[in-house]
C-alpha positions as CSV (number, residue, x, y, z in Angstrom):
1,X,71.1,95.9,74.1
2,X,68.8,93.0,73.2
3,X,68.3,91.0,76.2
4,X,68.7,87.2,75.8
5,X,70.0,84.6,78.1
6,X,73.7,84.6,76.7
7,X,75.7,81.5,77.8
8,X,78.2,82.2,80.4
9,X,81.4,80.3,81.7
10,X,82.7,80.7,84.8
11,X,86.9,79.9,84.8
12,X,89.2,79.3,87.7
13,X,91.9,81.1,86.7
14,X,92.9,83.9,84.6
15,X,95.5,81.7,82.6
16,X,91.9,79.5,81.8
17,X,89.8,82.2,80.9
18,X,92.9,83.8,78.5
19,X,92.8,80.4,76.7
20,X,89.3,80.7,76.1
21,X,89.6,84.1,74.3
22,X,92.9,83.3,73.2
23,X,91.0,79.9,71.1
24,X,88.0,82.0,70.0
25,X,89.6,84.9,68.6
26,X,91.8,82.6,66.7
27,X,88.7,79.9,65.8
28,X,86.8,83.4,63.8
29,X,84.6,84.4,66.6
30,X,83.6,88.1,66.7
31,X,85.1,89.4,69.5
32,X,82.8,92.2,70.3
33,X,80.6,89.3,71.4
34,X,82.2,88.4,74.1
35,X,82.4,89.9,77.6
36,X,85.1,89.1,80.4
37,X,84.6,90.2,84.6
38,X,86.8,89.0,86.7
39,X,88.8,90.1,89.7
40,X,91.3,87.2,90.1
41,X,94.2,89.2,92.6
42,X,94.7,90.5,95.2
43,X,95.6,94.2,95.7
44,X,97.6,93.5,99.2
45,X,100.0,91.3,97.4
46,X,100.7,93.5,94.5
47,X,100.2,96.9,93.2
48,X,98.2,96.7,90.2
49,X,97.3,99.7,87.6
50,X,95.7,100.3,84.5
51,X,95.8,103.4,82.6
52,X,95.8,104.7,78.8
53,X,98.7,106.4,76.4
54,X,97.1,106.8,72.9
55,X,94.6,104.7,72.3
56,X,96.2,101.7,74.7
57,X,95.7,100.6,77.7
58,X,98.7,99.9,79.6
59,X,98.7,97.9,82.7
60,X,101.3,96.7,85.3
61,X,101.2,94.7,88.1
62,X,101.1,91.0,88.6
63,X,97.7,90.8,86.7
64,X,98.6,93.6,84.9
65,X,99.5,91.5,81.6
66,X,96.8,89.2,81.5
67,X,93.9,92.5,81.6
68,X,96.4,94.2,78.9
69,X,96.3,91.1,76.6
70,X,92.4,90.5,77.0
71,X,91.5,94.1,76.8
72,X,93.4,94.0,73.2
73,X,91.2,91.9,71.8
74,X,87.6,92.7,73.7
75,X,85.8,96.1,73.4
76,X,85.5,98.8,76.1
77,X,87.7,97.7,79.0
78,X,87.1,99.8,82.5
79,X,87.6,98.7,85.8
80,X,85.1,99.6,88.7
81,X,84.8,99.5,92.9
82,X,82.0,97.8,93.3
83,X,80.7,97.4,97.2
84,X,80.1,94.0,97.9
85,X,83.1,92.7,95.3
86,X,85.6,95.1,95.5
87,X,88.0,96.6,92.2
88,X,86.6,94.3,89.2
89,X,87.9,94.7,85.8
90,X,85.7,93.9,82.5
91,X,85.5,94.4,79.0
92,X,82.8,93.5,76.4
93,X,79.4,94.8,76.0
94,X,78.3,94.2,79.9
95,X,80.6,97.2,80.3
96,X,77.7,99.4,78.3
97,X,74.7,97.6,80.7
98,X,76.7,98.4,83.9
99,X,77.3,101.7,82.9
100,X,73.6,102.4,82.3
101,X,72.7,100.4,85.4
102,X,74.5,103.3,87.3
103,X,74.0,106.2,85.8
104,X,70.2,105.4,85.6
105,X,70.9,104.2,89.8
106,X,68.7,101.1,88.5
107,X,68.1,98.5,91.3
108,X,66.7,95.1,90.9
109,X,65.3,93.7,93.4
110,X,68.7,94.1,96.1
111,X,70.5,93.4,93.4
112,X,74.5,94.9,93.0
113,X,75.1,97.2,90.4
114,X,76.7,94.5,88.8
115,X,73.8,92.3,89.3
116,X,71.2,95.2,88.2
117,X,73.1,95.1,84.8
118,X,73.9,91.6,84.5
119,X,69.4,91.0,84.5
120,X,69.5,94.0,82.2
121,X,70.9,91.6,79.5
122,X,68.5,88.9,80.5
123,X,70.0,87.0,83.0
124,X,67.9,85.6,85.8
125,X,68.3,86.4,89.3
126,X,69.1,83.1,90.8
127,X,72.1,83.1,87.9
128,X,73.1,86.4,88.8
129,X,74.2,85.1,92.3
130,X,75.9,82.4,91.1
131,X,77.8,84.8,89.3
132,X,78.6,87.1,91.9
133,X,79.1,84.2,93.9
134,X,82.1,82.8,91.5
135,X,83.8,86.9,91.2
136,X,83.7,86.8,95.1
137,X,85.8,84.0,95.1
138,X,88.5,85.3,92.3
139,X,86.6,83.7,88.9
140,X,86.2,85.2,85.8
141,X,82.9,85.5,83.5
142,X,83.2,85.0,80.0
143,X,79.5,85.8,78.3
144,X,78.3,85.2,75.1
145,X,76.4,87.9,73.4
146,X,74.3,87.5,70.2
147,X,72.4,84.7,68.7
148,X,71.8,81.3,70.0
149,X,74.2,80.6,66.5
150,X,76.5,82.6,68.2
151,X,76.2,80.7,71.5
152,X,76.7,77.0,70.1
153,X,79.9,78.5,68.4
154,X,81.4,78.7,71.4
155,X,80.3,75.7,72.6
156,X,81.6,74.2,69.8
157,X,84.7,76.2,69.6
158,X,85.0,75.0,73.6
159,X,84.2,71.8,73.4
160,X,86.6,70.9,70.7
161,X,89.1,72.3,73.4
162,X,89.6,71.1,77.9
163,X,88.6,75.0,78.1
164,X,84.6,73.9,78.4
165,X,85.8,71.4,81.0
166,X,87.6,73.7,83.1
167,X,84.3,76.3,82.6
């Protein structure tokens, strides 16, 4: 994976960072650009799953829809425990960096596993914690992989939208 400093926004809610995917797919934008992480619920409230049958992933749960609506429009969806942040669910190619961050048992510096992949694709430490920061506290991460033409597409696309506001 080329590593470059791909934009990232950082949404409140799920329902914000659906909208945002929801707008892009629709504007054109290549989907297998874009990457999602987010946790966004709370397991002690609800039981949540995800599983496949065929080629699908199903979900249920009260987040349940929103990760089976995202994941049928963004590339390799998995969910992971990760210590530190607990059950996140992603999709996008950040899934193929934090795979190869553990497998490989890469470290950066103290960094998570999550963290260890996230400066695999070029992001800078002090960024990576504010990332980390934000899933801590229920955000979700939409990044922007590809060319800085790429980039101010979304921006665009965003901007045009109250999506880059909420970001």
């Amino acid at each position: 994976m080329e590593k470059d400093n791909s934009p990232f926004y950082v949404f409140n809610t799920h329902v914000e960072a659906e909208d945002a995917i929801q707008t892009l797919s629709r504007s054109g934008f290549e989907m297998k650009k874009l990457s999602l992480v987010g946790k966004g619920y709370h397991t002690e409230e609800h039981p949540l799953g995800f599983y496949t049958a065929g080629d699908k992933i199903k979900t249920w749960g009260g987040a349940g829809a929103f990760w089976g609506s995202i994941w049928g429009l963004l590339l390799g969806p998995a969910v992971f425990f990760l210590p530190g942040l607990g059950l996140v669910a992603m999709a996008g190619p950040v899934v193929v960096a934090l795979v190869s961050a553990l497998e490989g048992a890469v470290v950066v510096g103290g960094l998570s596993a999550l963290g260890a992949a996230l400066t695999q694709i070029g992001v800078p430490k002090d960024q990576v914690i504010k990332y980390e920061t934000a899933l801590k506290v229920d955000k979700y991460i939409l990044m922007v992989h590809g060319s800085e033409e790429d980039a101010a597409k979304v921006r665009a696309v965003l901007a045009s939208t109250k999506l880059l506001a909420a970001a």
